[in-house]
Biotite code that builds the C-alpha atoms (Angstrom):
import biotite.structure as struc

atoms = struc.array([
    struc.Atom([0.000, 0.000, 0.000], chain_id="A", res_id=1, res_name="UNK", atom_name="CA", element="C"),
    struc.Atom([1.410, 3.619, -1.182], chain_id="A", res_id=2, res_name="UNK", atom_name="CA", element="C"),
    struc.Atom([0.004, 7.007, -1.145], chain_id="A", res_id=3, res_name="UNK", atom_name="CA", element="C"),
    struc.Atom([-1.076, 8.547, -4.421], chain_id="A", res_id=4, res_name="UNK", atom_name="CA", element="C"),
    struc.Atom([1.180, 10.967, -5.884], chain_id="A", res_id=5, res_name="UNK", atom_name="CA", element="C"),
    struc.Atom([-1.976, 13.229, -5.554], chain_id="A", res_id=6, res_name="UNK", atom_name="CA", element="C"),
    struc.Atom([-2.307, 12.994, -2.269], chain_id="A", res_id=7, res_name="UNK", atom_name="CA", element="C"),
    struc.Atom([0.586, 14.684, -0.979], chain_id="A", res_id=8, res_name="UNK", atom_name="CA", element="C"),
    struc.Atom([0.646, 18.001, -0.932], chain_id="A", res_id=9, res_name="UNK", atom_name="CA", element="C"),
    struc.Atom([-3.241, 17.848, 0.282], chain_id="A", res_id=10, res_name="UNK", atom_name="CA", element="C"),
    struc.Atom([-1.616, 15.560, 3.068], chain_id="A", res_id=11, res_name="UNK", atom_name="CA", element="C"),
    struc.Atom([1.469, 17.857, 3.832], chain_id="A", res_id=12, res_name="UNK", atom_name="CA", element="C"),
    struc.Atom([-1.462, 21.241, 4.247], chain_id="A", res_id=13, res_name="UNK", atom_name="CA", element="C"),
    struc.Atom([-3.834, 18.644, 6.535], chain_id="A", res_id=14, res_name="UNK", atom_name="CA", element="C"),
    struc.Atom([-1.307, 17.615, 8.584], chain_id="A", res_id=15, res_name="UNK", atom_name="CA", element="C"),
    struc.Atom([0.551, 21.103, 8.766], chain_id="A", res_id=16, res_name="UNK", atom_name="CA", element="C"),
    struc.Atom([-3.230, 22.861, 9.656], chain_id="A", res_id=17, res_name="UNK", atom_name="CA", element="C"),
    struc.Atom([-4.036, 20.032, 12.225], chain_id="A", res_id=18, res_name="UNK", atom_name="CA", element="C"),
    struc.Atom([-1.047, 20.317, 14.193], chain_id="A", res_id=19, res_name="UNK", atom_name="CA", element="C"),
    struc.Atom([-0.992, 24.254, 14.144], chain_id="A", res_id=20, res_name="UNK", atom_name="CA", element="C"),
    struc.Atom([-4.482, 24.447, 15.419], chain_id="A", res_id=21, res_name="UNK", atom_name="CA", element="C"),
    struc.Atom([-3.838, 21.561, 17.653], chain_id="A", res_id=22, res_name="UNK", atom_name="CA", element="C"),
    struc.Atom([-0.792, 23.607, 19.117], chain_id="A", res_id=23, res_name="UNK", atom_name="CA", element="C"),
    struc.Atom([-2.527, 27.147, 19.381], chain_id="A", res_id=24, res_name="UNK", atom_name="CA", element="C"),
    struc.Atom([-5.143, 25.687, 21.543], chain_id="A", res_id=25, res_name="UNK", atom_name="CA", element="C"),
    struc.Atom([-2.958, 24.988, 24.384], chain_id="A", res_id=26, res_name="UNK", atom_name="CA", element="C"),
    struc.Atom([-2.699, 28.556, 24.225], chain_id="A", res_id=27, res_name="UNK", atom_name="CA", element="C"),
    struc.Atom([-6.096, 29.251, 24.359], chain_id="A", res_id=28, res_name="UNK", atom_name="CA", element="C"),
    struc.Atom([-7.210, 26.431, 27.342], chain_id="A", res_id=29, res_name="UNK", atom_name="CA", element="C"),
    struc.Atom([-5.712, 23.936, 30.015], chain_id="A", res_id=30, res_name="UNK", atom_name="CA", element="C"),
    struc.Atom([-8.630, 21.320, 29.600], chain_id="A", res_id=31, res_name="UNK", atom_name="CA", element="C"),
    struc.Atom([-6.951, 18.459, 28.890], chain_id="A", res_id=32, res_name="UNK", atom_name="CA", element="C"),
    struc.Atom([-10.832, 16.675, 28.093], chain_id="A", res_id=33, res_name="UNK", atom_name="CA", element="C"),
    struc.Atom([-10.794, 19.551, 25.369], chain_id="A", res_id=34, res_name="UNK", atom_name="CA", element="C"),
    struc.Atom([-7.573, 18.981, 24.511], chain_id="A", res_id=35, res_name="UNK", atom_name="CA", element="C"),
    struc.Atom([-7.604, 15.347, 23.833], chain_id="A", res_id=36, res_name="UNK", atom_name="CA", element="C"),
    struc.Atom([-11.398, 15.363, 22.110], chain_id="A", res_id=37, res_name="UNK", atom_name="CA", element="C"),
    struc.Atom([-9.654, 17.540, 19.632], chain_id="A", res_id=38, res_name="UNK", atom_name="CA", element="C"),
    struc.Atom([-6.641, 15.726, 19.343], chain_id="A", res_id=39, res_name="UNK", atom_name="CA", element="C"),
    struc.Atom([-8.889, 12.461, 18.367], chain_id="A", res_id=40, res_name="UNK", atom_name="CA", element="C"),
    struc.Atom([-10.846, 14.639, 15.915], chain_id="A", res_id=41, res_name="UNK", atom_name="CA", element="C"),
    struc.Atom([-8.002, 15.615, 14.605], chain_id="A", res_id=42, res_name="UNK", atom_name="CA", element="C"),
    struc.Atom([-6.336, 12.422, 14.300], chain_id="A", res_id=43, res_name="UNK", atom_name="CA", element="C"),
    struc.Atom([-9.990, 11.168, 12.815], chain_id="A", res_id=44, res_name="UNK", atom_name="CA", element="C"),
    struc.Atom([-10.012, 13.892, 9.886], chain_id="A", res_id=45, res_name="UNK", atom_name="CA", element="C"),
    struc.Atom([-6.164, 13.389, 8.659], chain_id="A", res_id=46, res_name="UNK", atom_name="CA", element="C"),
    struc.Atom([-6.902, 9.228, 8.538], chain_id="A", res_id=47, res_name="UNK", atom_name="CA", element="C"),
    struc.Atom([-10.250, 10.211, 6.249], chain_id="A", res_id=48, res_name="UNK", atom_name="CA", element="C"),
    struc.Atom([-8.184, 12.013, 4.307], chain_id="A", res_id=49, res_name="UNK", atom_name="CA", element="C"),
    struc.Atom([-5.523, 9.545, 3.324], chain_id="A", res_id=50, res_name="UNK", atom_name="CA", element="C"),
    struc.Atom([-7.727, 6.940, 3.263], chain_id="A", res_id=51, res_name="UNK", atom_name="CA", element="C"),
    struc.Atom([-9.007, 8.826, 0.051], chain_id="A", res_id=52, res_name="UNK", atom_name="CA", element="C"),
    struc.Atom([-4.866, 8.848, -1.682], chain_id="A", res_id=53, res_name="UNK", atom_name="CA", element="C"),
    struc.Atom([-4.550, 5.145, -0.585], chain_id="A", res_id=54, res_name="UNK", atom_name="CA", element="C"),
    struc.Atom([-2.761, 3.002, -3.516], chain_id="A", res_id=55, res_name="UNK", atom_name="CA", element="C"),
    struc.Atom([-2.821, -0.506, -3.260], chain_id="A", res_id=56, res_name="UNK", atom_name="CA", element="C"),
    struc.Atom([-0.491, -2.672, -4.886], chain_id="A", res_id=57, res_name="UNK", atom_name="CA", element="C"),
    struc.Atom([-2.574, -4.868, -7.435], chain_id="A", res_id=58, res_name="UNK", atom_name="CA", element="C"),
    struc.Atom([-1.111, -7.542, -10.301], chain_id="A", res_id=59, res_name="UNK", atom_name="CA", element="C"),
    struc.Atom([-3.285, -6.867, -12.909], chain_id="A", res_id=60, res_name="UNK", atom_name="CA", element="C"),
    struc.Atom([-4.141, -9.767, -15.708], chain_id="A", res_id=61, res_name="UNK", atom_name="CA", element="C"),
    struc.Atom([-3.914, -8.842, -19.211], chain_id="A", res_id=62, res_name="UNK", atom_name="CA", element="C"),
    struc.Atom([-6.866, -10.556, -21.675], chain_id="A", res_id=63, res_name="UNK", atom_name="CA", element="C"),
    struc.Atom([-7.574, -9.379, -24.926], chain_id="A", res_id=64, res_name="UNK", atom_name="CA", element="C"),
    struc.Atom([-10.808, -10.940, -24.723], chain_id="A", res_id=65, res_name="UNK", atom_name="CA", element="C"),
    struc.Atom([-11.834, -8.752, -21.397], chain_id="A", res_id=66, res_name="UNK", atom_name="CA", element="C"),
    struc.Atom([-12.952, -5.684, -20.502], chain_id="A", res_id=67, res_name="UNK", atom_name="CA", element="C"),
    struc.Atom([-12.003, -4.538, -16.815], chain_id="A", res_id=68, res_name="UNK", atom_name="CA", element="C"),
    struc.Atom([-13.412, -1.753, -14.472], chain_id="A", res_id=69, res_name="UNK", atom_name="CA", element="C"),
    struc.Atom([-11.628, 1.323, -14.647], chain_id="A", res_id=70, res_name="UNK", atom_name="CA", element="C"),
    struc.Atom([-11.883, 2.453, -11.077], chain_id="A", res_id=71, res_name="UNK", atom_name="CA", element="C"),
    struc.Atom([-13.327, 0.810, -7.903], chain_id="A", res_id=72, res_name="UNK", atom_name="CA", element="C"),
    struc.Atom([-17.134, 1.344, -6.787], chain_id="A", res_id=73, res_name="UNK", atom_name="CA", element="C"),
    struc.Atom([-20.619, 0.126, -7.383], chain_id="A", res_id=74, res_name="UNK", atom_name="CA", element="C"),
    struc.Atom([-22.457, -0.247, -10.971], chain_id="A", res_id=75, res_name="UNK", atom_name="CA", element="C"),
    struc.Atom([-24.966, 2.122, -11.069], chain_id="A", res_id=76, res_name="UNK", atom_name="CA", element="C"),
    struc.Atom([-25.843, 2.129, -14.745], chain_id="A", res_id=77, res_name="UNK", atom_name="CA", element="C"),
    struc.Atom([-26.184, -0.461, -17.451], chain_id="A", res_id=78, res_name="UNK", atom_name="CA", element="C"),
    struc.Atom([-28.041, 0.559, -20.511], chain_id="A", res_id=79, res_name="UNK", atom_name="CA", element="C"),
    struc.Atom([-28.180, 1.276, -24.149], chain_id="A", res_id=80, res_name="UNK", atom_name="CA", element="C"),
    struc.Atom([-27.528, 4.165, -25.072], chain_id="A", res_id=81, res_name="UNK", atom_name="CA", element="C"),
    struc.Atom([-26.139, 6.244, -28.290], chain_id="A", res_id=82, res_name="UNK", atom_name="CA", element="C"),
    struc.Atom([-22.517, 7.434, -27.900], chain_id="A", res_id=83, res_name="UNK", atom_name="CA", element="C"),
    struc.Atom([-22.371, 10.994, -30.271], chain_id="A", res_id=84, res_name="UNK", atom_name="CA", element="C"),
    struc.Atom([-18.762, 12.013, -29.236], chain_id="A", res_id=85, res_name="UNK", atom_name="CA", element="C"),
    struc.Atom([-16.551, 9.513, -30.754], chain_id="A", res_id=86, res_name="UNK", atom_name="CA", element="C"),
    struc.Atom([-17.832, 6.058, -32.617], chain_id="A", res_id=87, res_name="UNK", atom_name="CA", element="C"),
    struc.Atom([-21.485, 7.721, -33.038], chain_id="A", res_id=88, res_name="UNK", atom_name="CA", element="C"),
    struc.Atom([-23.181, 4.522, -32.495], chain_id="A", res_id=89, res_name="UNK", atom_name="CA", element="C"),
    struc.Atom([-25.319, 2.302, -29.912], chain_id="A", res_id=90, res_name="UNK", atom_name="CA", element="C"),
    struc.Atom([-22.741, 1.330, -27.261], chain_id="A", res_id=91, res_name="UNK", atom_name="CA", element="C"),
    struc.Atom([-23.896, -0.284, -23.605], chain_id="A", res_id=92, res_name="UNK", atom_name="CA", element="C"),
    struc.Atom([-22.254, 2.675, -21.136], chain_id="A", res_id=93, res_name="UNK", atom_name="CA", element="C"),
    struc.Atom([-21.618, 0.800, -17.689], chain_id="A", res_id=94, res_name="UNK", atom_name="CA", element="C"),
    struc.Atom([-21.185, 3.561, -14.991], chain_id="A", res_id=95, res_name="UNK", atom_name="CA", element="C"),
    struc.Atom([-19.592, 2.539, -11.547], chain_id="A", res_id=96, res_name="UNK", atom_name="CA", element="C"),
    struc.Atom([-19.833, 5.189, -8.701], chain_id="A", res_id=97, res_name="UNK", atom_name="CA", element="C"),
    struc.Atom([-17.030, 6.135, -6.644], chain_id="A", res_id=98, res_name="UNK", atom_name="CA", element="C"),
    struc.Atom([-17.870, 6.765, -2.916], chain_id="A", res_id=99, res_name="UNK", atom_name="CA", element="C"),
    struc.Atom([-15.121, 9.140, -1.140], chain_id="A", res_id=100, res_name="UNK", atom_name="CA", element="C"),
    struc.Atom([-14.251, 5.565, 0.877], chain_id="A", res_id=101, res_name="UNK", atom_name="CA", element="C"),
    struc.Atom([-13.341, 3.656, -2.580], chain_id="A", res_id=102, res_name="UNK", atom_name="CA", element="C"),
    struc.Atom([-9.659, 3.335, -4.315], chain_id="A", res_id=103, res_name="UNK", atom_name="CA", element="C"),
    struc.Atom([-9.633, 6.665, -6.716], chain_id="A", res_id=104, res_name="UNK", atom_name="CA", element="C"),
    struc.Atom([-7.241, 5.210, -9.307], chain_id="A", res_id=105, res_name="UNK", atom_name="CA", element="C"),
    struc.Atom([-8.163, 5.231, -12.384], chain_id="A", res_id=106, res_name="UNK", atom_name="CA", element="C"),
    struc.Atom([-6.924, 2.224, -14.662], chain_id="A", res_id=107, res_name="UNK", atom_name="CA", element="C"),
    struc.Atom([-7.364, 1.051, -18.584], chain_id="A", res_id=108, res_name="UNK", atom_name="CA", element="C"),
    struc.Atom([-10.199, -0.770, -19.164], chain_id="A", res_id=109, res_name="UNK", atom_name="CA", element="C"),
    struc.Atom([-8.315, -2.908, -22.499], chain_id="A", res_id=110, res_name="UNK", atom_name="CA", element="C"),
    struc.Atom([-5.163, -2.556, -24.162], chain_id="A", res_id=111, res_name="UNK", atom_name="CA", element="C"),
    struc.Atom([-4.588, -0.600, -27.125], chain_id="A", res_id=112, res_name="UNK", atom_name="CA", element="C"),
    struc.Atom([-3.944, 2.411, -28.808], chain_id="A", res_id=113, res_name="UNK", atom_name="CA", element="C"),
    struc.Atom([-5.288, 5.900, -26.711], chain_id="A", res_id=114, res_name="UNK", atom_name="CA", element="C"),
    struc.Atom([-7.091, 7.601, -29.967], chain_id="A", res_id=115, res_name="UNK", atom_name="CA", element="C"),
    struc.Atom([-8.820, 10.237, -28.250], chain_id="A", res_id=116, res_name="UNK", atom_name="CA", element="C"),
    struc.Atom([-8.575, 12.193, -25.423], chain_id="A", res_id=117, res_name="UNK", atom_name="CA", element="C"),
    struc.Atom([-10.541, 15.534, -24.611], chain_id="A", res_id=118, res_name="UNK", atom_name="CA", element="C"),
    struc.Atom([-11.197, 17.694, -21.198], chain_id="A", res_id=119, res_name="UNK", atom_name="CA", element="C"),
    struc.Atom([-14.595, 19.365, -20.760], chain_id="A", res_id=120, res_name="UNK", atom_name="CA", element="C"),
    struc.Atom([-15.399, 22.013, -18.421], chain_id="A", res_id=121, res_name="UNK", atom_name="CA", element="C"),
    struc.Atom([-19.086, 21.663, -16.951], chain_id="A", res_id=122, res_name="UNK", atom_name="CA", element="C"),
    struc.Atom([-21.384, 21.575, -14.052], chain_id="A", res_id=123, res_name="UNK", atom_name="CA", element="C"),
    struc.Atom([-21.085, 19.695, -10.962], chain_id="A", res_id=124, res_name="UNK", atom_name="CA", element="C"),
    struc.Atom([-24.559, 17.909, -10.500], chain_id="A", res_id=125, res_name="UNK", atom_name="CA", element="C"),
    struc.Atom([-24.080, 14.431, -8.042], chain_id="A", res_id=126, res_name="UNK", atom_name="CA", element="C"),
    struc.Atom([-22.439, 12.014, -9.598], chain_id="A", res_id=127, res_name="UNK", atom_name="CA", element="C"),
    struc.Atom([-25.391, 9.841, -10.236], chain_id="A", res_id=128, res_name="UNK", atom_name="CA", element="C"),
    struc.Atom([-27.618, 12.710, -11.847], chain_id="A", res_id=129, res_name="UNK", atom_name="CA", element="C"),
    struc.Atom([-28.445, 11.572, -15.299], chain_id="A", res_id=130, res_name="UNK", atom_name="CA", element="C"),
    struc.Atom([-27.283, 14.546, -16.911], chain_id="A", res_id=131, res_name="UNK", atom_name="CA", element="C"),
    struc.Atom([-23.928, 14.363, -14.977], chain_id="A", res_id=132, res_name="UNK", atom_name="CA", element="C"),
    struc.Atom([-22.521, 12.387, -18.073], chain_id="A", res_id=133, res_name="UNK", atom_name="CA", element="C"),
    struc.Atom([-22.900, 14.855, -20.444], chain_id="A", res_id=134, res_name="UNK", atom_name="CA", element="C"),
    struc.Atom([-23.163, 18.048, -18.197], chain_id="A", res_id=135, res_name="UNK", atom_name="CA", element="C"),
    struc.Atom([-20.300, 18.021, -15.513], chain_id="A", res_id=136, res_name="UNK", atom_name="CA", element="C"),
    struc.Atom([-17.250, 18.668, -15.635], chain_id="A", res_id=137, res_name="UNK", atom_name="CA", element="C"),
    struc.Atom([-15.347, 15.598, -17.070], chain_id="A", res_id=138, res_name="UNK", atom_name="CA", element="C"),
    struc.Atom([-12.784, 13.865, -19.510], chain_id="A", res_id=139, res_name="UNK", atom_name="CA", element="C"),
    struc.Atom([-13.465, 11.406, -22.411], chain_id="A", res_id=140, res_name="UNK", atom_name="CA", element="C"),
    struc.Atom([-10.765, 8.694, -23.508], chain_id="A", res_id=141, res_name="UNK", atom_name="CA", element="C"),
    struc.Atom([-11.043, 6.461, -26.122], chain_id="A", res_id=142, res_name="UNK", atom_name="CA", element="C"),
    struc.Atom([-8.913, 3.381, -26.871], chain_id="A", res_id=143, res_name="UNK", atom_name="CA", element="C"),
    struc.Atom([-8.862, 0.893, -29.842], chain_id="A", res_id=144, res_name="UNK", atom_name="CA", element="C"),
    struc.Atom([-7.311, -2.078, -30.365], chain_id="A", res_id=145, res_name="UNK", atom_name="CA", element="C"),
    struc.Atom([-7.359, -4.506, -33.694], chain_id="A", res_id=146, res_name="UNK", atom_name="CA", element="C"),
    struc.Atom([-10.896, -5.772, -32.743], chain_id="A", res_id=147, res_name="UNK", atom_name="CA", element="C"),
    struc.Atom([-12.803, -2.994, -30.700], chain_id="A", res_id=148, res_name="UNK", atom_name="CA", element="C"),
    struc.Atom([-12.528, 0.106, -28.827], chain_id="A", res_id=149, res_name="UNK", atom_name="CA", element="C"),
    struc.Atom([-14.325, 1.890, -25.489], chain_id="A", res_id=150, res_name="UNK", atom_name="CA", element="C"),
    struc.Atom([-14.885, 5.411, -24.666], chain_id="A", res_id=151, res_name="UNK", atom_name="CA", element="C"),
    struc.Atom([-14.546, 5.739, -20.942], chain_id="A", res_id=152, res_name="UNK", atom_name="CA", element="C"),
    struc.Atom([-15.249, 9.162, -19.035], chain_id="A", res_id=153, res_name="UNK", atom_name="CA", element="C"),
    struc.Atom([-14.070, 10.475, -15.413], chain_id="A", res_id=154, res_name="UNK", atom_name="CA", element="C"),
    struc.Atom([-16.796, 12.852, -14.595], chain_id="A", res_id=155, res_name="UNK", atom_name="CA", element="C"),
    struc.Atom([-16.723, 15.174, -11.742], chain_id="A", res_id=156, res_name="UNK", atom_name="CA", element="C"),
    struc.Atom([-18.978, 15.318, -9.181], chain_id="A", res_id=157, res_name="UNK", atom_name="CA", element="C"),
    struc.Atom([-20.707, 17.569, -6.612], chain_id="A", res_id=158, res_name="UNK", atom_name="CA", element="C"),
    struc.Atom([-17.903, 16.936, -4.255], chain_id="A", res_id=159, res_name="UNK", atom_name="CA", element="C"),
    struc.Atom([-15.032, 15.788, -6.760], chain_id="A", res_id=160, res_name="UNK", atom_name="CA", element="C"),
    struc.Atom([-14.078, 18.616, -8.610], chain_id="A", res_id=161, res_name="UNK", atom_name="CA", element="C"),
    struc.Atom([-10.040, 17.855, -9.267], chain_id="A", res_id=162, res_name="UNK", atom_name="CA", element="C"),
    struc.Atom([-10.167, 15.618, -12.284], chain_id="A", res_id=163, res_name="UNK", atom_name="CA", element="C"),
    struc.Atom([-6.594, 14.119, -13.528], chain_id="A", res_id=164, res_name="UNK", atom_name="CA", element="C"),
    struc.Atom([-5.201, 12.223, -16.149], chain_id="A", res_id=165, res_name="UNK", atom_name="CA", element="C"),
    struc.Atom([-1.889, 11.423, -17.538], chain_id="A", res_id=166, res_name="UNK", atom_name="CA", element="C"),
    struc.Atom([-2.431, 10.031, -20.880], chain_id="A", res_id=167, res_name="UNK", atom_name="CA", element="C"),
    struc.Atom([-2.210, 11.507, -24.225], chain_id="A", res_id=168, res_name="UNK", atom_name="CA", element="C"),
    struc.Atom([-3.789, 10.576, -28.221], chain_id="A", res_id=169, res_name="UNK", atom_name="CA", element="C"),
    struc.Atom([-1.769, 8.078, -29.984], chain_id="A", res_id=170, res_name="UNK", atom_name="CA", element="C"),
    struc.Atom([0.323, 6.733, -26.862], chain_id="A", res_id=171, res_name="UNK", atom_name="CA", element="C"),
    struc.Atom([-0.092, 3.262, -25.912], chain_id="A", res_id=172, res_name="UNK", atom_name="CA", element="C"),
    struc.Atom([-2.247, 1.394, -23.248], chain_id="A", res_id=173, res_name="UNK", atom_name="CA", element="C"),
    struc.Atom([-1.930, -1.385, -21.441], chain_id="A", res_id=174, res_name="UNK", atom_name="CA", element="C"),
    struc.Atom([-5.163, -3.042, -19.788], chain_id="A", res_id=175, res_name="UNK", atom_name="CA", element="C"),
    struc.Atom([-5.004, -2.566, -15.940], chain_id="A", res_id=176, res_name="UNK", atom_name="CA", element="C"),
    struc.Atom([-2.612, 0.554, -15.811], chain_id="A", res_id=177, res_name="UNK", atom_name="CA", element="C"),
    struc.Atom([-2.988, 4.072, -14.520], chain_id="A", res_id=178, res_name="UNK", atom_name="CA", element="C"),
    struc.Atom([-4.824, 6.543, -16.865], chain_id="A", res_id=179, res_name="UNK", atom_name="CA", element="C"),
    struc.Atom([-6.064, 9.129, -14.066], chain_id="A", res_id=180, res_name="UNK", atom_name="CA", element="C"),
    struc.Atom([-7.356, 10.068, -10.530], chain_id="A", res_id=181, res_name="UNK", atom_name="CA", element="C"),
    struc.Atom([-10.498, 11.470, -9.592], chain_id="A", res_id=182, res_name="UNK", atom_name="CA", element="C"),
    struc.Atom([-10.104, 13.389, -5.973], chain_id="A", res_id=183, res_name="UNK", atom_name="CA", element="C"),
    struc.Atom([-12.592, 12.512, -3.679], chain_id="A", res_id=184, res_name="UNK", atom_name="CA", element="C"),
    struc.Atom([-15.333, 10.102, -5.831], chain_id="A", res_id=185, res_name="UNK", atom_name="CA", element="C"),
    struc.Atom([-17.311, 10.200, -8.330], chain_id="A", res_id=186, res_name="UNK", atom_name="CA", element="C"),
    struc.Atom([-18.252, 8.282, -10.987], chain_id="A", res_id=187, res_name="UNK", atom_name="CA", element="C"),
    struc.Atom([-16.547, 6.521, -14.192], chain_id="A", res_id=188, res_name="UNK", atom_name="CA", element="C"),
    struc.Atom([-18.492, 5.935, -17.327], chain_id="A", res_id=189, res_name="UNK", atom_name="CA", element="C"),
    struc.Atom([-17.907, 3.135, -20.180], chain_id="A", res_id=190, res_name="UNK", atom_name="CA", element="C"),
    struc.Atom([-19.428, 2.750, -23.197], chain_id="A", res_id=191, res_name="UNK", atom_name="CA", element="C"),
    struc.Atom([-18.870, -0.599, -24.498], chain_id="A", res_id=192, res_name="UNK", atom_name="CA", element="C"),
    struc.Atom([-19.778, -2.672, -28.270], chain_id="A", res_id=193, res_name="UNK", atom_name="CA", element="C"),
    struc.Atom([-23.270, -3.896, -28.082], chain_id="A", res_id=194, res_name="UNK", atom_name="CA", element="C"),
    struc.Atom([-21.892, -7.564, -28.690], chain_id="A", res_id=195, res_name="UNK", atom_name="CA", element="C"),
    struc.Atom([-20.334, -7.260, -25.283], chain_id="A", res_id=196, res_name="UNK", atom_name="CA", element="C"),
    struc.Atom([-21.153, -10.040, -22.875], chain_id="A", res_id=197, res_name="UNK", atom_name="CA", element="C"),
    struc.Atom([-21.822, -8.315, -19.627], chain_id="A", res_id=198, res_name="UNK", atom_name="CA", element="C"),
    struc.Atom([-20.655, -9.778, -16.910], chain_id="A", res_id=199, res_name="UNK", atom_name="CA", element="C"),
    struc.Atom([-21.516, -7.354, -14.122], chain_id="A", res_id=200, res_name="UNK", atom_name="CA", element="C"),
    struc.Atom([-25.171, -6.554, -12.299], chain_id="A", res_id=201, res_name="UNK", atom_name="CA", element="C"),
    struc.Atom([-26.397, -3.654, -11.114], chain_id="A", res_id=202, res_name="UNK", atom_name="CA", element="C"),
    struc.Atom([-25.390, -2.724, -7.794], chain_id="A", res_id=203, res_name="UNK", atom_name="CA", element="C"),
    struc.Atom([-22.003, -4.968, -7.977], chain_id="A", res_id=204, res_name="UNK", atom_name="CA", element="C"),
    struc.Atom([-19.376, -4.086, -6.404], chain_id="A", res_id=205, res_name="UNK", atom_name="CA", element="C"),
    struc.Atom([-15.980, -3.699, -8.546], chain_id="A", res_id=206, res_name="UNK", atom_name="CA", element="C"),
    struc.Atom([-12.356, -3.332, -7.716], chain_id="A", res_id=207, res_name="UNK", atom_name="CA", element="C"),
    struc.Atom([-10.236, -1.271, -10.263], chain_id="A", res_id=208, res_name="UNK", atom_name="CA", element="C"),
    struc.Atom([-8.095, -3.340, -12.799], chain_id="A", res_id=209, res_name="UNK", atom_name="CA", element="C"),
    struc.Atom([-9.707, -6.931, -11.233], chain_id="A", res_id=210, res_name="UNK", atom_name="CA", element="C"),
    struc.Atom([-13.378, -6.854, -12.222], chain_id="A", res_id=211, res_name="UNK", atom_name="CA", element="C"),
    struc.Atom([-14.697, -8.223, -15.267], chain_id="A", res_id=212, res_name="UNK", atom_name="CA", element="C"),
    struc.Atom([-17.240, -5.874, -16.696], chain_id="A", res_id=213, res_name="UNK", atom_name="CA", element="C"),
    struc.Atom([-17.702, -7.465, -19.824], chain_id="A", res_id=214, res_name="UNK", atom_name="CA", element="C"),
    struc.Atom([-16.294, -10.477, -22.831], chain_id="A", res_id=215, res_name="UNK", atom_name="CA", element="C"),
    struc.Atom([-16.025, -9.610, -26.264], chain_id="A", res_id=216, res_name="UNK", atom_name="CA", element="C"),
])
């Protein structure tokens, strides 16, 4: 287990902020009750907060034939839909939902070639607003490979408004690595072939890089 690169200059500020006002109130009283419910609060908040940067080491297996959850949550959408911004066709978009208490890694859903990447500014309705997708402030990747190719989107939520990814067009991907980090939660979308086999359910929980989402 590491700490996100992300994480650490929000950790430094926490921990420098903590301890000040943790020192200035011996200043201001002698009540050690006061003292020590403060110091546990304190301790309470900082552990919150880098339980959100938390890393985990994972080994990831690579099949061609698979397409794996790009971040850890719970599937909140499964449907048909009609994807406008890149293939312009019917795709099945599988959304997962990232609570502040899940892994924020981002990861590659398949291997392949990164053929599109764009930032959009937006709103910042809760994550599992239906307009959130196409409204909020978010990114939109696409990668193909010889036989298919996904758009997947980290979209910014009511809370999550720092939005990261370290990818670029025409660099390659491999299935299970690090594309991004979403501060905080929120919610990934993928929009997958129709031919997909799904193997996922609503409400499932999935774990970034591990879950099966679908077969092609």
């Amino acid at each position: 287990m590491t700490i996100h690169k992300e994480g650490h200059k929000i950790l430094f500020l926490a921990l420098a902020g903590l301890f000040a006002i943790n020192f200035g109130l011996t200043y201001l009283t002698q009540n050690t009750t006061v003292l020590n419910l403060i110091l546990v609060f304190s301790i309470v908040i900082f552990v919150l907060i880098l339980q959100f940067f938390r890393n985990p080491a994972k080994t990831i297996e690579i099949n061609e034939n698979h397409i794996i959850a790009p971040a850890d949550g719970k599937v909140v959408v499964i449907e048909e839909v009609f994807e406008s911004e890149y293939f312009k066709d019917k795709r099945i978009q599988i959304s997962i939902f990232m609570s502040p208490f899940n892994v924020h890694v981002n990861r590659f859903p398949i291997s392949g070639i990164v053929k599109f990447v764009k930032y959009y500014p937006g709103k910042f309705l809760v994550a599992w607003h239906p307009k959130s997708s196409t409204e909020n402030e978010r990114t939109a990747i696409v990668v193909e490979n010889d036989r298919f190719g996904v758009l997947f989107k980290q979209i910014a939520g009511a809370v999550a408004r720092r939005i990261r990814w370290y990818t670029k067009e025409n660099t390659k991907a491999i299935q299970g690595n690090e594309f991004g980090f979403i501060k905080f939660g929120s919610r990934v979308d993928i929009l997958i072939p129709l031919n997909s086999k799904i193997k996922v359910n609503l409400n499932d929980k999935t774990v970034g890089g591990k879950t099966i989402l679908a077969e092609i």
